[in-house]
C-alpha positions in Angstrom: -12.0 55.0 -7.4 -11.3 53.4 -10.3 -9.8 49.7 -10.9 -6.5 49.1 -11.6 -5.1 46.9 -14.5 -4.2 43.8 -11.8 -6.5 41.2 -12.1 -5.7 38.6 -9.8 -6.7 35.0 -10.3 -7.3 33.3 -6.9 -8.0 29.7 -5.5 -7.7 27.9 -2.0 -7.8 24.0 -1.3 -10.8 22.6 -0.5 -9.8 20.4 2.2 -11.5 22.3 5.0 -12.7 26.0 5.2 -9.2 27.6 6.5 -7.6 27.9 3.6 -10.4 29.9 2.0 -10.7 31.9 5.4 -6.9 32.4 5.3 -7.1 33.8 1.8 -9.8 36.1 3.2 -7.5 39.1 4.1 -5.5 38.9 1.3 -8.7 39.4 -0.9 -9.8 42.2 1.0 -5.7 44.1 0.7 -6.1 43.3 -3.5 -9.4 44.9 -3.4 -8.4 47.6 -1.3 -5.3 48.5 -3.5 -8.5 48.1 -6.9 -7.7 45.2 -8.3 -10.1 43.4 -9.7 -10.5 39.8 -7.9 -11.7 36.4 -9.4 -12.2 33.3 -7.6 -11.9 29.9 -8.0 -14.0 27.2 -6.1 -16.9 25.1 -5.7 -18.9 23.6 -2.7 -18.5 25.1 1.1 -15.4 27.2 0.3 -17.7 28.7 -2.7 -20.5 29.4 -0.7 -18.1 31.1 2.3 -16.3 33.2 -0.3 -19.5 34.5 -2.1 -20.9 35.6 1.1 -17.6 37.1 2.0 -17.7 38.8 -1.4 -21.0 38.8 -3.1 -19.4 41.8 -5.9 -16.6 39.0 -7.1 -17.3 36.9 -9.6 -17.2 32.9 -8.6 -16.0 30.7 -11.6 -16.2 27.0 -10.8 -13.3 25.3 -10.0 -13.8 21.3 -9.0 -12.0 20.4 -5.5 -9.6 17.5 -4.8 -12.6 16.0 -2.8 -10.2 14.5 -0.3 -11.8 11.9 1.9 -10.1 10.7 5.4 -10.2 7.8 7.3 -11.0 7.3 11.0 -8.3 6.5 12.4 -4.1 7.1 12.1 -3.3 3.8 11.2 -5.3 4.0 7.6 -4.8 7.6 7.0 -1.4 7.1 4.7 -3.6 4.0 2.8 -6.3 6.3 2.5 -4.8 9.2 0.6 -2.2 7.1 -1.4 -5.9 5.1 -2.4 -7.0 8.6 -3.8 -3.5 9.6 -5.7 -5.2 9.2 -9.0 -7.9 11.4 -8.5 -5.4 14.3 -6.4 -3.1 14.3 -9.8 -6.5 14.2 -12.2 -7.4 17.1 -10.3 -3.9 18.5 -11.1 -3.8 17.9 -14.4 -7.5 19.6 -14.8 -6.5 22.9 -12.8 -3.2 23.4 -15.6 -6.5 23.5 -18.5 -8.7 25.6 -16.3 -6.0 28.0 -15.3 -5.2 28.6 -18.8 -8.7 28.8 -19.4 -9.2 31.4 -17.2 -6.5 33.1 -17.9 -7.6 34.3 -21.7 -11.5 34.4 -21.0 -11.0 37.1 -17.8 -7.4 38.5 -18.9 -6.0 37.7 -15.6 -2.2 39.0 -15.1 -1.6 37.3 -11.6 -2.3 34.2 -9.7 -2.5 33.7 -6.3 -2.9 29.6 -5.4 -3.5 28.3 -1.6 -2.0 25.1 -1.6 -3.6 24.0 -5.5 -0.7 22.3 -6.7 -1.6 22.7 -10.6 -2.9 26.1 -10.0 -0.4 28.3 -11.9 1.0 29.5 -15.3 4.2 30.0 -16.7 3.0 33.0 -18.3 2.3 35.1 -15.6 3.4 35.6 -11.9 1.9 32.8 -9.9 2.3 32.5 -5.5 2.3 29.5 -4.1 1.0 30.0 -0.5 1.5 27.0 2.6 2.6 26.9 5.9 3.2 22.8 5.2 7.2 23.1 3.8 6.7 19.9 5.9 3.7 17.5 5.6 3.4 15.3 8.5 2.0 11.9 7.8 2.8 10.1 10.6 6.1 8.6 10.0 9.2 10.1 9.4 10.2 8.3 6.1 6.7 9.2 3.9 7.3 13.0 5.6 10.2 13.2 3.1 8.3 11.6 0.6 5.6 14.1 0.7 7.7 16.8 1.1 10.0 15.6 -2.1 6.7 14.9 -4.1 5.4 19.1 -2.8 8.3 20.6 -3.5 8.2 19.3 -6.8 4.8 21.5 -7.7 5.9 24.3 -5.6 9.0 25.2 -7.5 6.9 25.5 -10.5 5.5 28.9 -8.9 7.5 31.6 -8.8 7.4 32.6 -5.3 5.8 31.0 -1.6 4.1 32.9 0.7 4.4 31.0 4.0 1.7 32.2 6.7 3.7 32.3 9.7 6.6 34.2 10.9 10.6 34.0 9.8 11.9 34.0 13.0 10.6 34.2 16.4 7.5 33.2 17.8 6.6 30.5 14.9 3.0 29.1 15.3 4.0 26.3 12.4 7.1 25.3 13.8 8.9 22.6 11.9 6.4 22.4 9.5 6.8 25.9 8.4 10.6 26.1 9.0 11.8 22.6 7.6 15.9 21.5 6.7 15.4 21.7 3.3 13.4 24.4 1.5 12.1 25.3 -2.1 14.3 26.1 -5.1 11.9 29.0 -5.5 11.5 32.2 -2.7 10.4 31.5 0.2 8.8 34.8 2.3 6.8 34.6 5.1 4.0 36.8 5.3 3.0 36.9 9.3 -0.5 35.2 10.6 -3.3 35.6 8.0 -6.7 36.2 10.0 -10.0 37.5 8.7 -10.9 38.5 12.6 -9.9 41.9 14.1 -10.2 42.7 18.5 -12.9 44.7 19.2 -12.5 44.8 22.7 -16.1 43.3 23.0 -17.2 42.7 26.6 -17.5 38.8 27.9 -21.2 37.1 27.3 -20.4 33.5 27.2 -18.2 30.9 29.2 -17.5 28.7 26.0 -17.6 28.9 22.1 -17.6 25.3 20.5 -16.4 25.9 17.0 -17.0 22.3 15.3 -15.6 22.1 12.3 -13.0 19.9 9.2 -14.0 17.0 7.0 -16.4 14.4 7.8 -16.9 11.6 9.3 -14.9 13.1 12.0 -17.1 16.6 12.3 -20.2 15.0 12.7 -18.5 12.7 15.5 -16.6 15.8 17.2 -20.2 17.1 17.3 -21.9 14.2 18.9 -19.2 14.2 22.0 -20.0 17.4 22.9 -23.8 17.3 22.9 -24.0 14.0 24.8 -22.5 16.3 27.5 -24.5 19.1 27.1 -27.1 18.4 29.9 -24.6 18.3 32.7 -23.6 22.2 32.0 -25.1 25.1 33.2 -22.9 28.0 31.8 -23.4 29.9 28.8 -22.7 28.4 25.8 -22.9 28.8 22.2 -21.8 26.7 19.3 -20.9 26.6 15.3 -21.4 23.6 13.8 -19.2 24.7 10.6 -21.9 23.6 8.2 -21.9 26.7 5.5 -23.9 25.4 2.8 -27.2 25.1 5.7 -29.7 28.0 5.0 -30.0 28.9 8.1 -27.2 30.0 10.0 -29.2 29.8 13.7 -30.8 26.4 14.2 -31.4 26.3 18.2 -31.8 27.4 21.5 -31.5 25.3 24.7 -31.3 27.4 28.6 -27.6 27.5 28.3 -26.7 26.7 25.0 -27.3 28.4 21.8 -26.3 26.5 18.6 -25.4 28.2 14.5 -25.2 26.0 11.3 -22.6 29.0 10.5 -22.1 32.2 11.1 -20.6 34.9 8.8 -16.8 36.4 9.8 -18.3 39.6 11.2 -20.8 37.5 13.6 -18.1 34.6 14.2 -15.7 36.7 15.0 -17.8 38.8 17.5 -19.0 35.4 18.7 -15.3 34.4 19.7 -14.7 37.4 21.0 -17.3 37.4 23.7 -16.4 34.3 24.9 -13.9 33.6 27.8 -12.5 30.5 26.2 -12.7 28.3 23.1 -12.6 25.0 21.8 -12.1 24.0 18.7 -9.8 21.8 16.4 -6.2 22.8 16.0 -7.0 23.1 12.0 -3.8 26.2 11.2 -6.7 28.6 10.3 -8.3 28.4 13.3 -5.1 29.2 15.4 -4.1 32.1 13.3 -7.6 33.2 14.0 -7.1 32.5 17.8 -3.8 34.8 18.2 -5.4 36.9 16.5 -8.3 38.0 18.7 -5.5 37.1 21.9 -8.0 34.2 22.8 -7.3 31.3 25.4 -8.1 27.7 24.1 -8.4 24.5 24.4 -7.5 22.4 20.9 -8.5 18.9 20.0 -6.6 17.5 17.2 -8.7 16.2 14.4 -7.9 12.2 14.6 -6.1 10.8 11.9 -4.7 14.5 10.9 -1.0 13.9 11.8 -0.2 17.7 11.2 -3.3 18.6 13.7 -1.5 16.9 16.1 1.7 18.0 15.7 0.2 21.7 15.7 -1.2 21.0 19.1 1.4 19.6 21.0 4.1 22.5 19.6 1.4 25.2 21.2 1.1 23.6 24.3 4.9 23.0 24.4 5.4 26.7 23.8 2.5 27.6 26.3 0.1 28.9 23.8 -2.8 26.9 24.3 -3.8 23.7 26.1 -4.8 20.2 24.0 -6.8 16.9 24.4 -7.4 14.2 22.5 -11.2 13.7 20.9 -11.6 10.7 23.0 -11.4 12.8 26.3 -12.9 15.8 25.6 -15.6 16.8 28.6 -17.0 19.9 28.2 -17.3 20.7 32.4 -13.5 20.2 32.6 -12.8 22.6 29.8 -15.1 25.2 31.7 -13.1 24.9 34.8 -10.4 25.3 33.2 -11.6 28.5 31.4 -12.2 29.3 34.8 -9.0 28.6 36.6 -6.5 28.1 34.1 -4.3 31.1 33.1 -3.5 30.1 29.4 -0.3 32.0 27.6 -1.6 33.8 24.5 0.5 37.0 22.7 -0.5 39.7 20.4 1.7 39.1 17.6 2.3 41.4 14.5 -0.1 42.2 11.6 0.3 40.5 8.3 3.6 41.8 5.9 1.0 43.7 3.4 4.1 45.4 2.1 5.3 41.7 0.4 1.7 41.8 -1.5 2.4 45.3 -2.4 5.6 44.5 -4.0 4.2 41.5 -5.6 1.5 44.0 -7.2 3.8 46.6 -8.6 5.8 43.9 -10.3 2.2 42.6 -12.2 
């Protein structure tokens, strides 16, 4: 079949893989409705995308290279430390957008949470499901949400990934007082996974994953524990830019670098329970495949934690703190525990469509 004349211009944030897995089926809806898809990126959300996609082309496209802190208390003096850089990085995506735009002849631009990501010569959709950035105290929240606003109303629409009404997996942070000047449509949970109805082969999946130093600590809880388990286990260690994606074998454990969405997804699927951090992406993924977990904020990540106590307030899934995980509890409780998950509808492709015709 042959392309259309769309071409579509598309970039996720490089803090973490989830915006990049988000972005994932809306990639696959443009390519199915032949447009022609370009990506921007560099580093781990590069590598993920191109083995996603190996027939689009991958233009560079230098991060914001966001570094966190260890703890709560010097996560706000941490990122206010690395302003500068954020608004250089800014500043550089307006010249490389319009770059891009006349070298490829793009006509439409799709940005997950790039700030300077967009033109004012063609359409350009903002997509976040942070209306409302948690930082940990109430004052900086509108700060940061005066300061976002500010670059989101320079896009001419937002896509939020979460739902308009009922059933909101975002809650406040996706359904704030005060919204953008610009449209605001929500566009439903955005998941690269699918239910295959896949029998049971594993008690656990450990999905390690987010920004270091606090990956490589996540990880080193939960294989100090791993000698006093005996069920089937296997884990993920997040790490996409490894070669090889299967590292390890132990009696009862099995262990990945990465796995591609086709073998991760089977992987969560054939697992009675998971655990994993309460990253956005990885929920969406969760409801997705109707899977019972347990959630453990990733420390200093304000909106982690907020995301984790609102889904075990609304008996979604259950939470605990890094400090407390132990892998034999979460077992019994994947054993006993009857956690409220829901089937919820598939993503508004019809608000993409109309956002194509109008190209």
């Amino acid at each position: 079949m042959a392309l259309n004349n769309n071409r579509i211009l598309i970039a996720p944030l490089d803090w973490g893989l989830g915006h990049a897995t988000r972005c994932i089926p809306i990639i696959k809806y443009l390519l199915a409705q032949n447009c022609t898809v370009i990506i921007g990126a560099e580093g781990s959300t590069a590598t993920l995308l191109k083995s996603e996609f190996p027939e689009i082309i991958v233009l560079p496209l230098k991060g914001y290279r966001i570094k966190y802190s260890k703890n709560r208390f010097s996560f706000l003096l941490k990122i206010i430390t690395q302003l500068p850089r954020i608004l250089n990085v800014i500043q550089y995506e307006k010249k490389w957008v319009d770059d891009a735009i006349k070298t490829h002849n793009i006509n439409g631009i799709i940005s997950d949470n790039r700030m300077g990501f967009f033109s004012n010569k063609i359409p350009s959709v903002y997509i976040t499901h942070q209306l409302l950035i948690k930082t940990g105290l109430s004052f900086f929240d509108k700060i940061a949400q005066r300061i976002h606003y500010n670059y989101i109303n320079k896009f001419n629409v937002c896509w939020v990934p979460d739902f308009e009404k009922e059933n909101s997996l975002a809650g406040e942070l996706s359904h704030p007082k005060i919204f953008p000047n610009i449209p605001v449509r929500y566009l439903g949970v955005l998941s690269r996974f699918h239910s295959s109805n896949l029998p049971l082969q594993n008690k656990l999946c450990i999905i390690i994953s987010g920004p270091e130093p606090q990956r490589s600590v996540f990880e080193k809880i939960i294989l100090s524990q791993m000698q006093l388990c005996k069920e089937k286990m296997v884990m993920v260690r997040g790490l996409p830019n490894e070669e090889k994606p299967f590292i390890h074998s132990f009696e009862n454990l099995t262990i990945y670098n990465h796995l591609d969405a086709k073998n991760l997804n089977a992987m969560i699927e054939t697992s009675e329970m998971v655990l994993s951090r309460s990253g956005y992406s990885t929920i969406m993924d969760l409801i997705a495949l109707n899977k019972k977990a347990i959630l453990v904020p990733t420390p200093a990540q304000p909106e982690q934690e907020y995301l984790a106590i609102h889904l075990k307030n609304n008996g979604l899934f259950h939470f605990v703190d890094q400090k407390d995980v132990n892998i034999s509890e979460a077992l019994k409780i994947a054993k006993e525990k009857k956690l409220h998950v829901q089937k919820l509808p598939e993503v508004n492709y019809q608000l993409i469509q109309n956002w194509i015709n109008q190209l």
